[in-house]
N, C-alpha and C positions, 0 to 999 in steps of 0.2 A: 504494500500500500504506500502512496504519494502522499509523505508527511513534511508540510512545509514547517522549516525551523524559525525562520527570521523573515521579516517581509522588510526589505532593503530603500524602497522605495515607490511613491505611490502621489500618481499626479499628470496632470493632461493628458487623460489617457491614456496611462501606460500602468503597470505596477511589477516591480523588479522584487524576487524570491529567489532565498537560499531553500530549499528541498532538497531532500532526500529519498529515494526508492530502491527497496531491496535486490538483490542479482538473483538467477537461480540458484549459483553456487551458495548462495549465504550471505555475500560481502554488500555492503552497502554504497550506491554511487549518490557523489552530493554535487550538485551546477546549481548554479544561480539559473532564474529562469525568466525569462520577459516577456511579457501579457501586456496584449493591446485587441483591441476589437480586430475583425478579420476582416478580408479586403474583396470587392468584387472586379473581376476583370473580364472586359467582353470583347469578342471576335465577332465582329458586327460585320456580314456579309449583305455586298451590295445587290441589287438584281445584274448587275455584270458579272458575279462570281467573284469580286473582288473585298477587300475587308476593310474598313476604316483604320487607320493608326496613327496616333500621334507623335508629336514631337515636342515634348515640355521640356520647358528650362528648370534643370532642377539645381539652384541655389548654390547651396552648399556642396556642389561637383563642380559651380562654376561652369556649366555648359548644359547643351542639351540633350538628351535620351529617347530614342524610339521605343516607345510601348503600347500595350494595348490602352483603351481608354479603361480606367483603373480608380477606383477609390473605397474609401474605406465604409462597413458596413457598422457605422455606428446611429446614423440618425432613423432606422428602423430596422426591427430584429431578421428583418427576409434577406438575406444574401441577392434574389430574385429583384427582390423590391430594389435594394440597391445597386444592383446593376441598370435596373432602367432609368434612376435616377442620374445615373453617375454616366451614361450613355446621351442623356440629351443634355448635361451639364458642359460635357468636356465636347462632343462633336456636333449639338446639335440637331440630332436626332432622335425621333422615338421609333421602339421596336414595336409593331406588330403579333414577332412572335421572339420567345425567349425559350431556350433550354439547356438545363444543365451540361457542360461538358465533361470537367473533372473538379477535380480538390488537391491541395497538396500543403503541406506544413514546412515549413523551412527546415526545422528542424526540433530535439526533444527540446532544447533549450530556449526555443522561439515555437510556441505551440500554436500560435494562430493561426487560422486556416485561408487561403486562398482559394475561393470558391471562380472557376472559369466556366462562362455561359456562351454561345452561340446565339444569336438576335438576327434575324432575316424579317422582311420588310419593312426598311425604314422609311422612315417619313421624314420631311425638316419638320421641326418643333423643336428648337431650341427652350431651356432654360436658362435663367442666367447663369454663366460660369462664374466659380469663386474668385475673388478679385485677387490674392497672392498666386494664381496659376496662369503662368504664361503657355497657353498650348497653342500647336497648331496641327490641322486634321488634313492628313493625307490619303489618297485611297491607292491602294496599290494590292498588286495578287501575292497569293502566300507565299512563294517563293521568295519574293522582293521583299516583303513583309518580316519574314524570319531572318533574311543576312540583314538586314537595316538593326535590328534587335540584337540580333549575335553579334553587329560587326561595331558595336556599341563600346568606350571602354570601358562606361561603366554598365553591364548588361540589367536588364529589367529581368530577372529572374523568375520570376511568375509568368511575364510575359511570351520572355522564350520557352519555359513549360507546357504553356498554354497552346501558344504557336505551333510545335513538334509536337505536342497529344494530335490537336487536331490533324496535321498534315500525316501522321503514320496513321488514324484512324480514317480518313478518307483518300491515304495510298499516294499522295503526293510526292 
């Protein structure tokens, strides 16, 4: 059983723990561990067969990043709900239809989940974007779409997940 010892820190969102969980063998493994809400990221396909994807300036890299359009599911408990949110937020579109594609965790130590959805007929319906996010929305096919992301130096990790699930799952 996952017994946490000390909670380290706790604040905007986030809350950092020292825990510990038993091995089979017996011995006991202890990490600090960081909890934050999880993230929705979508592979928003056009009627050309093509995907939306952005390019944010992300601050603190100092430059900017190809990703999918991305955000966190904190302002309602649906992973779903926030994806469509976060889809007309960042490109300007609404999806018609929405479905899950996968999920994936960074790791034991970062346990928040990355939930990736598929959205086919868009519509424009813009809401407003967040004023600290410089994006800009480009439509390009999956192949172009995954080297822009992998050819990244700092890569979107979920987003290249996201990218290669879909592309081995529809044989690209």
């Amino acid at each position: 059983m996952i017994q946490c010892m000390e909670e380290l820190y706790k604040g905007h969102g986030w809350r950092v723990t020292f825990e510990e969980a038993p091995l089979p063998n017996g011995k006991v493994k202890k990490i600090a561990r960081v909890y934050r809400c999880d993230t929705a990221h979508i592979i928003a396909l056009t009627d050309a067969g093509n995907i939306l994807l952005i390019r944010e300036f992300r601050p603190f890299f100092q430059e900017y990043v190809w990703m999918l359009p991305t955000g966190r599911v904190n302002k309602e408990p649906d992973p779903k709900v926030a994806a469509l949110r976060e889809l007309q937020e960042e490109t300007g579109y609404r999806a018609d239809e929405i479905t899950f594609l996968c999920k994936a965790a960074h790791s034991e130590g970062f346990p928040s989940v990355n939930h990736v959805f598929v959205a086919r007929h868009l519509t424009k319906d813009p809401l407003p974007p967040d004023d600290t996010e410089l994006i800009e929305v480009y439509e390009c096919s999956i192949p172009e779409a995954i080297g822009k992301v992998l050819g990244c130096k700092h890569v979107h990790m979920p987003s290249a997940f996201g990218l290669l699930h879909y592309a081995r799952e529809h044989s690209m």
